[in-house]
C-alpha positions in Angstrom: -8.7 -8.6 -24.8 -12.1 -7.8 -23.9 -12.7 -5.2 -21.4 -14.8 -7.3 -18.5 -12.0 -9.9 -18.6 -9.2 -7.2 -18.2 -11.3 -5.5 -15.5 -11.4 -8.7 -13.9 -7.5 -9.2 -13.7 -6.6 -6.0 -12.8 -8.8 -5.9 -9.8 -7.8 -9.3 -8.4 -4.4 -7.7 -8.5 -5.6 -4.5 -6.9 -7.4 -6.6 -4.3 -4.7 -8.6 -3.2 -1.7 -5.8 -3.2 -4.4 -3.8 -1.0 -4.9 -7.1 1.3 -0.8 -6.8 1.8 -0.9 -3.3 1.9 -3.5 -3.1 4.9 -1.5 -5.5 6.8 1.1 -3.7 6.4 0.1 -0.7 7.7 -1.5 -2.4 11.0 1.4 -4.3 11.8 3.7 -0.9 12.2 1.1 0.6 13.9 0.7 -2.2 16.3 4.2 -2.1 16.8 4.5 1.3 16.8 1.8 1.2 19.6 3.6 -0.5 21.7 6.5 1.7 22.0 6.4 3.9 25.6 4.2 7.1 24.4 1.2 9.0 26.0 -2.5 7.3 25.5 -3.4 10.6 23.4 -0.7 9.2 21.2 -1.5 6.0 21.0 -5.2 7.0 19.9 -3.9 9.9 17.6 -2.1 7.2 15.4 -5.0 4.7 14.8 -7.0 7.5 14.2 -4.4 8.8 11.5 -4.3 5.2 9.7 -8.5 5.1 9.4 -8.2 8.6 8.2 -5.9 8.0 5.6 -7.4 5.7 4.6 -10.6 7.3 4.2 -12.3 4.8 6.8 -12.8 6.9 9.9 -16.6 7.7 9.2 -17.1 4.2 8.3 -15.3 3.1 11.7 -16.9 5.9 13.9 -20.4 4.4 12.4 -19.5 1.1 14.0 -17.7 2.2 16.9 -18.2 4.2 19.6 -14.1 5.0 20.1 -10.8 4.4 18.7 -9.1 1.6 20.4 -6.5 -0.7 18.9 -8.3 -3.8 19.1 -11.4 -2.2 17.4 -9.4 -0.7 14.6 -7.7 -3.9 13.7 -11.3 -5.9 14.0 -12.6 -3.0 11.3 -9.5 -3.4 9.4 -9.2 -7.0 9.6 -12.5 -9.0 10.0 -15.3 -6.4 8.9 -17.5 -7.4 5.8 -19.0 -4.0 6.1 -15.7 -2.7 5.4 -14.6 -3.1 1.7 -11.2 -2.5 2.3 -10.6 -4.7 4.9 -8.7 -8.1 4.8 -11.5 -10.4 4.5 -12.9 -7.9 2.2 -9.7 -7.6 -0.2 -9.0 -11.5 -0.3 -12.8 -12.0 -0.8 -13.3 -9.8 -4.1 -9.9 -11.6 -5.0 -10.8 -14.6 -5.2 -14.1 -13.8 -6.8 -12.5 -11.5 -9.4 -9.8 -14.5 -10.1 -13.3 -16.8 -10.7 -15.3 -14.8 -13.3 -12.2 -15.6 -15.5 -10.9 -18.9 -14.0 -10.4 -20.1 -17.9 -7.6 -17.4 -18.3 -5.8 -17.8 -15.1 -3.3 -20.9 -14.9 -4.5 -23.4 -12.1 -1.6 -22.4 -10.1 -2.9 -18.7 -9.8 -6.4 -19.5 -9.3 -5.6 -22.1 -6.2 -3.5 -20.2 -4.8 -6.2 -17.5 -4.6 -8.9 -19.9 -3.4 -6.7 -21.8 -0.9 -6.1 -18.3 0.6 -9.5 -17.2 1.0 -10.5 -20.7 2.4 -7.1 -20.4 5.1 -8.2 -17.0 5.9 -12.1 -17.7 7.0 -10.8 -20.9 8.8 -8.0 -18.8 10.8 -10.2 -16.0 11.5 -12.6 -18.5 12.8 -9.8 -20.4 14.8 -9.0 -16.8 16.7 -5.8 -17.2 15.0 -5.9 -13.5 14.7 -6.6 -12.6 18.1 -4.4 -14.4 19.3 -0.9 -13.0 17.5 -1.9 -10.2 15.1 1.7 -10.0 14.1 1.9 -13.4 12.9 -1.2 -13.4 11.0 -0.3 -10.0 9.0 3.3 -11.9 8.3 0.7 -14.5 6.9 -1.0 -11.8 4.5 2.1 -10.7 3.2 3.8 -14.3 2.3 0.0 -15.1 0.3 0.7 -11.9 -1.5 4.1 -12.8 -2.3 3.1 -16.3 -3.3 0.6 -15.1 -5.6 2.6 -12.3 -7.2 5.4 -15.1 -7.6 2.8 -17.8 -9.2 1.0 -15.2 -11.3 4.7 -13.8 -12.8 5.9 -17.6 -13.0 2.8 -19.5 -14.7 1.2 -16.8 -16.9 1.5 -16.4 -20.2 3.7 -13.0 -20.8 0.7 -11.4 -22.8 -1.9 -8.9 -21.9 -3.5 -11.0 -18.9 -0.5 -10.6 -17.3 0.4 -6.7 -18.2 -3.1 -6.1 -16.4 -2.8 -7.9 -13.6 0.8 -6.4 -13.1 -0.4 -2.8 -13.8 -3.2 -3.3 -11.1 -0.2 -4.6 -8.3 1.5 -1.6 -9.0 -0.7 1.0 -9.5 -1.7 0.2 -5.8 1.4 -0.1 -4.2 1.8 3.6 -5.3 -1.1 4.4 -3.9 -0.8 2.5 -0.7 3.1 3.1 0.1 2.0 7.2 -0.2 -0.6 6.6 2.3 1.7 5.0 4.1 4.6 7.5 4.3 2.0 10.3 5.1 0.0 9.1 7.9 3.2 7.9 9.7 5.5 11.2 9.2 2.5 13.1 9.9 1.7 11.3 13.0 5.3 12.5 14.1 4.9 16.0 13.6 2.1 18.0 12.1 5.2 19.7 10.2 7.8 17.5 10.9 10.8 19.0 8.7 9.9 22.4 9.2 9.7 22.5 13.1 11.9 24.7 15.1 12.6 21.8 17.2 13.5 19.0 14.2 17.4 20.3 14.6 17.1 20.8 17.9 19.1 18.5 20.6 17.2 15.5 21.3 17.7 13.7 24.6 18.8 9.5 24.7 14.8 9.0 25.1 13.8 10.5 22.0 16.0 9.3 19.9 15.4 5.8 20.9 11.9 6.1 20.4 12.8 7.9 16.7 15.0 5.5 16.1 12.0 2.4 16.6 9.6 4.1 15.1 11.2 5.2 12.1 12.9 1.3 12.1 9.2 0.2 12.4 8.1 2.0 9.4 10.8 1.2 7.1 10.3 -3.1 7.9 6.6 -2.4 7.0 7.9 -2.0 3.6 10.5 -4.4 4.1 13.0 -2.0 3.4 14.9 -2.0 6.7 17.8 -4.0 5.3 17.4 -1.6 1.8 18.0 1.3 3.7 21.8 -0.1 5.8 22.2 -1.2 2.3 22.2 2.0 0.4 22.4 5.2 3.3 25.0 3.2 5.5 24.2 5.4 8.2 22.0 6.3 10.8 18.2 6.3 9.9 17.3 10.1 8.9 13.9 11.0 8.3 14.6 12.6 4.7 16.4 9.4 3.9 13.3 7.4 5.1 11.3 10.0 2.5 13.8 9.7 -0.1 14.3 5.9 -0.6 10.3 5.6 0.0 9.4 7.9 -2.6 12.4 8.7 -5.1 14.3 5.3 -4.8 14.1 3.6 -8.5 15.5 0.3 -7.0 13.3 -0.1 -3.9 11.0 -2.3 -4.8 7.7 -0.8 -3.1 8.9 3.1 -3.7 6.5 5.4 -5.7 9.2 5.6 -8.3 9.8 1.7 -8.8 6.0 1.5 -8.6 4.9 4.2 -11.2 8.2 2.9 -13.4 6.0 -1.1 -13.4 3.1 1.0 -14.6 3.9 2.7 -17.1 5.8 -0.1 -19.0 2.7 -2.1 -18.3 0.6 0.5 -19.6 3.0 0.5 -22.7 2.3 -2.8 -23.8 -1.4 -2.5 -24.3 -1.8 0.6 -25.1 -2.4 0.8 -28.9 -1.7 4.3 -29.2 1.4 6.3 -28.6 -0.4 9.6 -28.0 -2.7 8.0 -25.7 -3.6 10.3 -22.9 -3.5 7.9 -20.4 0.3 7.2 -21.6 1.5 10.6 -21.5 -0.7 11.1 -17.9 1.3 8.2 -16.2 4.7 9.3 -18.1 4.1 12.8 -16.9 3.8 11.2 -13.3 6.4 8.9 -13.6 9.0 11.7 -14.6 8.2 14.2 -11.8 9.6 11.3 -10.0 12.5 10.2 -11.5 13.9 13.7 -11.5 12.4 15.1 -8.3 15.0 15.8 -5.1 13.8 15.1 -1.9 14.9 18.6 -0.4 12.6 20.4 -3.1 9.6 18.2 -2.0 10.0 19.0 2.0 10.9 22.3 1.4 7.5 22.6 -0.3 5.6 20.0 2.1 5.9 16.2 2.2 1.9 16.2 3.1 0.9 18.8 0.6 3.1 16.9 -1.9 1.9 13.3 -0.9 -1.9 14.2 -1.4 -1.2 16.0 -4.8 0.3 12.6 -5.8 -2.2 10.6 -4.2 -5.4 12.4 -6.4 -3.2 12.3 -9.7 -2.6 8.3 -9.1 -6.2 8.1 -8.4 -7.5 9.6 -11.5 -4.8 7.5 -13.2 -7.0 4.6 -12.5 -9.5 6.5 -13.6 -8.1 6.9 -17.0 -7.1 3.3 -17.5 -10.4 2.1 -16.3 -11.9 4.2 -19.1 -9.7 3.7 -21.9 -9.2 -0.1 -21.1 -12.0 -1.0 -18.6 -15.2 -2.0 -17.9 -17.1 1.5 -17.5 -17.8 2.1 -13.6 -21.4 3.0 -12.5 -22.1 6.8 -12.0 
């Protein structure tokens, strides 16, 4: 396959997984913001989510404060932003055009009928209006897409490429995710002297929604009764979001979609970029989530984050087109 068309696919992938990704994170932490907490609180949160994602210099440029209704406009509506909504479905769509002949109508309407909804509900104030709703309406175009793409395409390199982009940024996202929200609890939440301390009827309602709040942004609410049975634990939360091979949006389940992706067009067995994802891939599959708190979840979530990042890297070298200096 040549290298411009792959680029293409993968990135229309990448685009639209971060589209669902961002509206993910914004919807837990408007829901999260409208649990009883302190104003310093409330600020110290949407500051954490532009921080992680590497946006709060961006923001701050625009912006003379962090409120939640400026955040979401950055995060939502900005052009200026590239990772924001408009933004992601935007270079979508125009990634999915360049190679319109390789996509199957299906995919390619369904990524033009979603950039054409989304300037029309934007302009409507459909967003304004019920931010909730419209970030439910992200993730179901995501879905739709993922569901055409998977059902349509031919099972050939196209589609290894555009699979490898989905979930090559679900890792990267779903990290993100898990450390801005656990750090946002505590600076050092597991090793606190007061994490096994008694906790009064107040606090453990509020843990209880916010860590139930979390765990629906990756829709894995119903995972977690499913597999723990019990009473949501902040390890568990860590555990089934990071080491779980069957939830769908865990590192794990993420990096195991990669690399078999990565498997089937790669040409060479020895391949450096093979052995980098494996390498990843198997720190996961045999890590224990006591060993990675006892060592730092944040310390251990950015380490991931920069070896999934020059991941990318690799594969946009070896199969890519070659990105400007």
């Amino acid at each position: 396959m040549l290298s411009r068309t792959a680029d293409h696919l993968f990135w229309m992938s990448r685009y639209m997984e971060r589209a669902e990704n961002t509206a993910r994170m914004l919807n837990v932490s408007y829901e999260t913001s409208l649990l009883p907490q302190s104003a310093a609180a409330v600020e110290a949160g949407w500051e954490g989510l532009l921080s992680i994602s590497e946006l709060l210099p961006a923001y701050l440029a625009l912006y003379k404060s962090i409120s939640p209704r400026d955040v979401m406009a950055f995060m939502v509506r900005e052009e200026s932003n590239p990772s924001s909504i408009l933004s992601c479905l935007r270079a979508a769509r125009e990634n999915a055009r360049a190679v319109r002949g390789t996509l199957t109508t299906e995919v390619w309407e369904t990524q033009n009928q979603t950039w054409l909804e989304v300037n029309r509900m934007l302009k409507n104030g459909d967003f304004e209006r019920d931010p909730g709703q419209f970030f439910e309406w992200v993730k179901f175009r995501s879905h739709l897409s993922r569901g055409v793409t998977v059902g349509t395409m031919l099972m050939d390199e196209s589609l290894y490429f555009m699979r490898m982009g989905t979930f090559l940024e679900r890792a990267d996202n779903t990290a993100r995710l898990v450390d801005v929200k656990f750090h946002a609890m505590q600076n050092d939440f597991f090793g606190a002297p007061q994490y096994g301390a008694p906790e009064n009827e107040a606090s453990q309602e509020y843990d209880f929604y916010h860590w139930s709040a979390i765990l629906r942004s990756v829709s894995g609410f119903e995972v977690y009764r499913k597999v723990y049975r019990d009473v949501i634990r902040p390890e568990r939360v860590a555990e089934l979001l990071i080491l779980r091979p069957d939830m769908p949006r865990s590192l794990l389940a993420s990096l195991n979609e990669v690399v078999s992706n990565l498997k089937l067009v790669s040409h060479d067995a020895d391949s450096d970029t093979l052995r980098h994802a494996g390498r990843l891939r198997s720190e996961l599959a045999f890590g224990r989530i006591d060993e990675i708190l006892a060592t730092g979840l944040h310390a251990y979530l950015t380490q991931f984050l920069e070896r999934v990042n020059a991941l990318g890297g690799r594969i946009s070298r070896e199969f890519l087109m070659p990105q400007a200096a």
